[in-house]
C-alpha positions in Angstrom: -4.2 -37.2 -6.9 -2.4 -34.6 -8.6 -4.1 -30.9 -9.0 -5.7 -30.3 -11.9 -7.6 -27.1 -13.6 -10.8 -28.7 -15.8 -12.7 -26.5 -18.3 -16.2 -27.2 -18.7 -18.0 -25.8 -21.9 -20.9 -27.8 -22.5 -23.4 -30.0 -21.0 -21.5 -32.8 -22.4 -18.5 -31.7 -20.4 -20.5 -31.0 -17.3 -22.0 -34.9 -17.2 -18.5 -36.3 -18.1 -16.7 -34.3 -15.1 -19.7 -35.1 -12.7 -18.6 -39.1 -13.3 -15.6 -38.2 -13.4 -15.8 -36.5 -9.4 -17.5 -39.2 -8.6 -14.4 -41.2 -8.6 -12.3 -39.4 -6.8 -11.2 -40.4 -3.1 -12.2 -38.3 -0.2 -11.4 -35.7 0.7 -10.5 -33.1 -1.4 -10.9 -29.9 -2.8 -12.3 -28.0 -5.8 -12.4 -24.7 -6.7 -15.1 -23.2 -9.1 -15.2 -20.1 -11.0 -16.0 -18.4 -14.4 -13.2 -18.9 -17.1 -11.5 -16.0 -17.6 -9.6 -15.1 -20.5 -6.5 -13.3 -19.7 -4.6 -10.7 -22.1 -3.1 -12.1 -24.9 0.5 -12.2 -25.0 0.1 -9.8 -28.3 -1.6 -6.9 -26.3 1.1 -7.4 -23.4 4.2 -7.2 -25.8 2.2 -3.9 -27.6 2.0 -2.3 -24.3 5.8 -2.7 -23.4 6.7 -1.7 -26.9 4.6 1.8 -26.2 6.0 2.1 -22.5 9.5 1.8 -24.1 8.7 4.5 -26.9 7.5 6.5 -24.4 10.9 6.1 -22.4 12.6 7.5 -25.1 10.7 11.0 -24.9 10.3 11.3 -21.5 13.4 9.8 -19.8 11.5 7.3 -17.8 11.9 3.8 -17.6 9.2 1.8 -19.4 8.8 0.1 -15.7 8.1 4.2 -14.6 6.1 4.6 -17.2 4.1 1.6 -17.1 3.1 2.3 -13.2 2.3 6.2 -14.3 -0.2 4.7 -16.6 -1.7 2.5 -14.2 -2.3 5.2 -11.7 -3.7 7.2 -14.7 -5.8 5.0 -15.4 -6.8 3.0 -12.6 -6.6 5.7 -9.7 -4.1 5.2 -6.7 -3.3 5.1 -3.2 -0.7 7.0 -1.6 1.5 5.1 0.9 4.0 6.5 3.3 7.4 4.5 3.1 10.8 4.8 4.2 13.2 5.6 1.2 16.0 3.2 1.1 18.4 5.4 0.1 17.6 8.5 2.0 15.9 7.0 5.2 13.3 9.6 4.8 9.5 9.7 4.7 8.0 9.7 1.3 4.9 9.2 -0.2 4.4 6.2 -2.9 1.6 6.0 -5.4 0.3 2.6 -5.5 -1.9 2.0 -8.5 -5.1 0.3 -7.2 -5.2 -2.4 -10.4 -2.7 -4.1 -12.0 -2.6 -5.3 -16.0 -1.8 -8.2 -15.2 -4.6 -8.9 -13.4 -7.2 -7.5 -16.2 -9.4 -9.5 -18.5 -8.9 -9.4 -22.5 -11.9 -6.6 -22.4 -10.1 -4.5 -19.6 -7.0 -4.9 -20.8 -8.4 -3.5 -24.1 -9.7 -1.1 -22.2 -6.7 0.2 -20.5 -4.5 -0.2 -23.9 -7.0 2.2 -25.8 -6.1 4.3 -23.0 -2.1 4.6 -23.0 -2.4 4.8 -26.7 -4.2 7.9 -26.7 -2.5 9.4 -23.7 0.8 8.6 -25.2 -0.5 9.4 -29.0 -2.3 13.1 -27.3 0.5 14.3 -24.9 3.9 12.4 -26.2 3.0 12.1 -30.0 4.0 8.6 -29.3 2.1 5.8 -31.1 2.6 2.4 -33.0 1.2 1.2 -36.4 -1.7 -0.7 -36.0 -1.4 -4.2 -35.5 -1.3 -5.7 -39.2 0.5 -2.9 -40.9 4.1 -1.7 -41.5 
């Protein structure tokens, strides 16, 4: 049996997937959770086009500037590390959530954010989506 990911959005769906498991040869293994929806691929391109406006006023990468907004944003951990370069002790901030990780709501969430931090402190924005 190969692996397979089933969505089940009605009671229709639920009685068709219970025959369906019914079949299947022991053993195995499911996993159950809530579906999820993830960012859109629309909200992730935005954000990388704001981190790379951004760039261009404060001389970060969008890479810097995406991980200065998570830790904004999200809070952080500091981590003592070795630099590679220098061999000496320094302290890394770790954001303690990722974007890729968030839900369409939170990402929205965390988008509002950056575009008012950028918008309020950079005078960085983007037209909204839909307009030129």
């Amino acid at each position: 049996m190969n692996e397979r990911t089933f969505t089940v959005e009605s009671d229709r769906h639920r009685e068709q997937f219970l025959a369906f498991l019914s079949r299947q040869p022991l053993p195995f293994r499911a996993t159950l959770g809530p579906i999820r929806e993830q960012r859109s691929l629309n909200q992730n391109a935005r954000l990388w086009m704001l981190h790379t406006a951004a760039s261009e006023v404060t001389g970060y990468t969008p890479e810097e500037s995406h991980e200065e907004m998570l830790c904004a944003h999200f809070g952080y951990t500091e981590k003592e590390r070795i630099s590679p370069w220098t061999g000496e002790i320094e302290m890394k901030r770790i954001p303690n959530k990722r974007s890729s990780t968030r839900n369409k709501k939170e990402f929205a969430k965390f988008m509002d954010f950056v575009e008012s931090f950028y918008g309020e402190k950079l005078g960085v924005w983007l037209p909204h989506e839909g307009t030129s």
